[in-house]
C-alpha positions as CSV (number, residue, x, y, z in Angstrom):
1,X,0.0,0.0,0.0
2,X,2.7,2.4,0.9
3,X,3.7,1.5,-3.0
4,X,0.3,2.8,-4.3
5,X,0.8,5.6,-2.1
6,X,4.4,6.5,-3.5
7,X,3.0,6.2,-7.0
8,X,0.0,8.6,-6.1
9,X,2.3,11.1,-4.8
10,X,4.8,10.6,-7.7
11,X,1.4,11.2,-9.9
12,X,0.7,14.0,-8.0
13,X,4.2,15.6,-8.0
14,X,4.7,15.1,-11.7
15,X,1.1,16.8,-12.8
16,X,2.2,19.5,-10.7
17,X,5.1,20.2,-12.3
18,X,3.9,19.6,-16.0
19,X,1.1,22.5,-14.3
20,X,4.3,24.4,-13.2
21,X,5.7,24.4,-16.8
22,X,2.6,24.7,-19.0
23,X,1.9,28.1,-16.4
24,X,5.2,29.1,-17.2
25,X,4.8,28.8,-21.1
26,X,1.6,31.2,-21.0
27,X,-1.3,30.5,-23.5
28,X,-0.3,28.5,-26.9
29,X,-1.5,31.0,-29.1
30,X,1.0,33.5,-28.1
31,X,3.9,31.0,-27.7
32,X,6.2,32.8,-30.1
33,X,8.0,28.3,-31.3
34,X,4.8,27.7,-32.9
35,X,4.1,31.3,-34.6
36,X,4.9,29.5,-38.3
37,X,2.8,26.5,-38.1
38,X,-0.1,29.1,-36.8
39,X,0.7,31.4,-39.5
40,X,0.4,28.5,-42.0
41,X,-2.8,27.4,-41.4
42,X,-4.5,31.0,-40.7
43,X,-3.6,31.4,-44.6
44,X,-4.8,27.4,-45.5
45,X,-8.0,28.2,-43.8
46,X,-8.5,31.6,-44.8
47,X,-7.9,30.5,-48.8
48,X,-10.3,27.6,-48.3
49,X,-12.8,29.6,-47.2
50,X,-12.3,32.3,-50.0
51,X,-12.3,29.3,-52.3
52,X,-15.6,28.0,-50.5
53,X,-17.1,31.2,-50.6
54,X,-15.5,32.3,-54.3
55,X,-17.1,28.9,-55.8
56,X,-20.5,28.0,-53.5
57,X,-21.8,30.8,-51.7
58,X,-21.3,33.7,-53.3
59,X,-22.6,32.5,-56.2
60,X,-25.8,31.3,-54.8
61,X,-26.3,34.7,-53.1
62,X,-25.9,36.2,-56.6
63,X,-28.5,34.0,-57.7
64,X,-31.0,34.9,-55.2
65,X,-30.6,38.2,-55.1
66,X,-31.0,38.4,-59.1
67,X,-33.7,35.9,-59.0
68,X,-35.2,39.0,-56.2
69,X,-34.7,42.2,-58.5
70,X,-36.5,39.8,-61.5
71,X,-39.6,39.5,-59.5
72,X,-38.9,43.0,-57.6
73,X,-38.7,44.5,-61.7
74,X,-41.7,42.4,-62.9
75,X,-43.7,43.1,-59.5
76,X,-43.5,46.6,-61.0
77,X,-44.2,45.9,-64.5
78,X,-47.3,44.0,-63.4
79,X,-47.9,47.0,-61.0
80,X,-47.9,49.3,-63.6
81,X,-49.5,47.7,-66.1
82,X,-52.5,47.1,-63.4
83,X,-52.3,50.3,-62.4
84,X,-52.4,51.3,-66.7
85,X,-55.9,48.8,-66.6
86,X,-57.6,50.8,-63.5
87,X,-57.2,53.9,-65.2
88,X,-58.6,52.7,-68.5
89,X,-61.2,51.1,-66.6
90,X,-62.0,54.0,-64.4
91,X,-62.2,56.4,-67.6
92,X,-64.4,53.6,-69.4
93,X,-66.7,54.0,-65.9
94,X,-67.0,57.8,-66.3
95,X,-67.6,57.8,-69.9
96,X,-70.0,55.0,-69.4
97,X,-71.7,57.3,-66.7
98,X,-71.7,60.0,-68.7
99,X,-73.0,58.5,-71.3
100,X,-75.8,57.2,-68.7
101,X,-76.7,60.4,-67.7
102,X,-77.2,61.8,-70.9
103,X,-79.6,59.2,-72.2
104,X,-81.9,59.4,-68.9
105,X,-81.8,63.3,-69.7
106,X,-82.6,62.2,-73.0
107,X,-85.2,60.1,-71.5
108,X,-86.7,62.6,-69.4
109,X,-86.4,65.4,-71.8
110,X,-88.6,62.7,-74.2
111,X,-90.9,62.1,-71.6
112,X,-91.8,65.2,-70.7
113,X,-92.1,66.3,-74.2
114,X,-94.8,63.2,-74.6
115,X,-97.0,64.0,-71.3
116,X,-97.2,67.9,-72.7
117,X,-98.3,66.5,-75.8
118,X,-100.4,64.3,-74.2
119,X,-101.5,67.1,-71.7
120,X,-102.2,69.5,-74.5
121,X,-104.2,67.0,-76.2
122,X,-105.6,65.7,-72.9
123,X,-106.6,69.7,-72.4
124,X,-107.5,70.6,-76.4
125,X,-110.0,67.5,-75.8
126,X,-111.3,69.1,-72.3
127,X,-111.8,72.6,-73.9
128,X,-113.6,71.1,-76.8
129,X,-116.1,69.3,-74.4
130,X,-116.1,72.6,-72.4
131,X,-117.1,74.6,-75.3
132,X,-119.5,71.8,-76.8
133,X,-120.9,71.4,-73.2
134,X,-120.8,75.6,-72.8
135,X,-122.3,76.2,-76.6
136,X,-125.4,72.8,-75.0
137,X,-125.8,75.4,-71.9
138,X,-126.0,78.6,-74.0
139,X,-128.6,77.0,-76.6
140,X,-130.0,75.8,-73.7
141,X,-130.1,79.2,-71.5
142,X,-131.1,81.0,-74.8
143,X,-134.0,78.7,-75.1
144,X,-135.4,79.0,-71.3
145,X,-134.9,82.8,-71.8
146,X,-137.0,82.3,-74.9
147,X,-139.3,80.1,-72.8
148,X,-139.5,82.5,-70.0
149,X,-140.3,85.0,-72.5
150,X,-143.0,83.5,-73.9
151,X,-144.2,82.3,-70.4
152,X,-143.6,85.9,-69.1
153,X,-145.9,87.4,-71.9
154,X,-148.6,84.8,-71.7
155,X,-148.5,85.5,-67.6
156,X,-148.6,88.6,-68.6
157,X,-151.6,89.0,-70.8
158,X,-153.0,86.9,-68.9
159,X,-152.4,89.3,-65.2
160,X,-153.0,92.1,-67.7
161,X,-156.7,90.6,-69.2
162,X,-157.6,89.7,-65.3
163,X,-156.4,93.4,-64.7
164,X,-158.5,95.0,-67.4
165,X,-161.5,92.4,-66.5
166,X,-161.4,93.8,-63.1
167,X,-161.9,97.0,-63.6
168,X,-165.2,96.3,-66.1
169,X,-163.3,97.3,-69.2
170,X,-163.9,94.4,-71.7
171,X,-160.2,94.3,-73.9
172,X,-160.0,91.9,-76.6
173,X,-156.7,89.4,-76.8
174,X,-154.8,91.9,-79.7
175,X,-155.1,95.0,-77.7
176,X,-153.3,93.1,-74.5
177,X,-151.1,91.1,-76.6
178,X,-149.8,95.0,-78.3
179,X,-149.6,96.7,-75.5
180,X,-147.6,93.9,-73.7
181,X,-145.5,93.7,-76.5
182,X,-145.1,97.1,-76.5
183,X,-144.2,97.4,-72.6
184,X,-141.6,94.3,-72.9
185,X,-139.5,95.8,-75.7
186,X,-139.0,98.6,-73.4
């Protein structure tokens, strides 16, 4: 056991000095024996990844990125050429409405040109019937006037006989008929 021991302590005392010289030495990177094999493969790695990035990546980024302006540049082009369509298509909507508006005035103007006529005829027919009807009521006046004439002299002869015969004077029929002739004309 005392020979385990010994060996555990030799361990012991052999890490701690391989600590001892590796503290001694400082970090690796800045040990100034192994600057050319450092140096060396810096520029190996640093040209393989220029190579990697010449041949694979770059490329591929290129692509993209031209593969992104074609559909940025025909984004546009569609864009405009949309944009071209909404304008016709706007302009066709006003000239279309336009257009509208001037055959409904057209309309109206037409339909209020075919109720006047229709009014004036509606009203040339009414006046006719008014006058027809006026011309009935005129013959018709003119002939109760006559009536009323005739009825107002035979009323009268006959007031004017009972007038006469009342007072004892015995008038014949032409006497009364003259003199109320002769009193109605005025």
């Amino acid at each position: 056991m005392a020979n385990t021991t010994h060996s555990a302590e030799e361990v012991t005392r052999k890490a701690d000095e391989a600590h001892g010289a590796a503290e001694a030495a400082g970090m690796p990177q800045l040990d100034f024996g192994t600057f050319g094999n450092q140096i060396f493969w810096l520029a190996v790695t640093l040209i393989v990844i220029f190579f990697i990035l010449k041949k694979i990546a770059l490329p591929r980024i290129a692509a993209i990125l031209a593969q992104r302006q074609g559909t940025i540049t025909n984004d546009l082009a569609a864009a405009e050429d949309l944009k071209a369509q909404a304008q016709d298509a706007e302009e066709a909507y006003k000239k279309a409405l336009a257009d509208a508006r001037a055959e409904a005035q057209e309309i109206v103007a037409a339909t209020k040109a075919e109720i006047k006529a229709e009014l004036d005829e509606a009203t040339a027919k009414a006046d006719a019937e008014i006058s027809a009807k006026a011309a009935e009521g005129e013959k018709a006046i003119a002939e109760i006037r006559a009536n009323a004439v005739e009825s107002i002299n035979a009323v009268a002869k006959d007031t004017a006989k009972a007038l006469v015969g009342s007072m004892g004077i015995d008038a014949d029929a032409r006497t009364i008929t003259a003199a109320v002739t002769a009193r109605t004309k005025g």
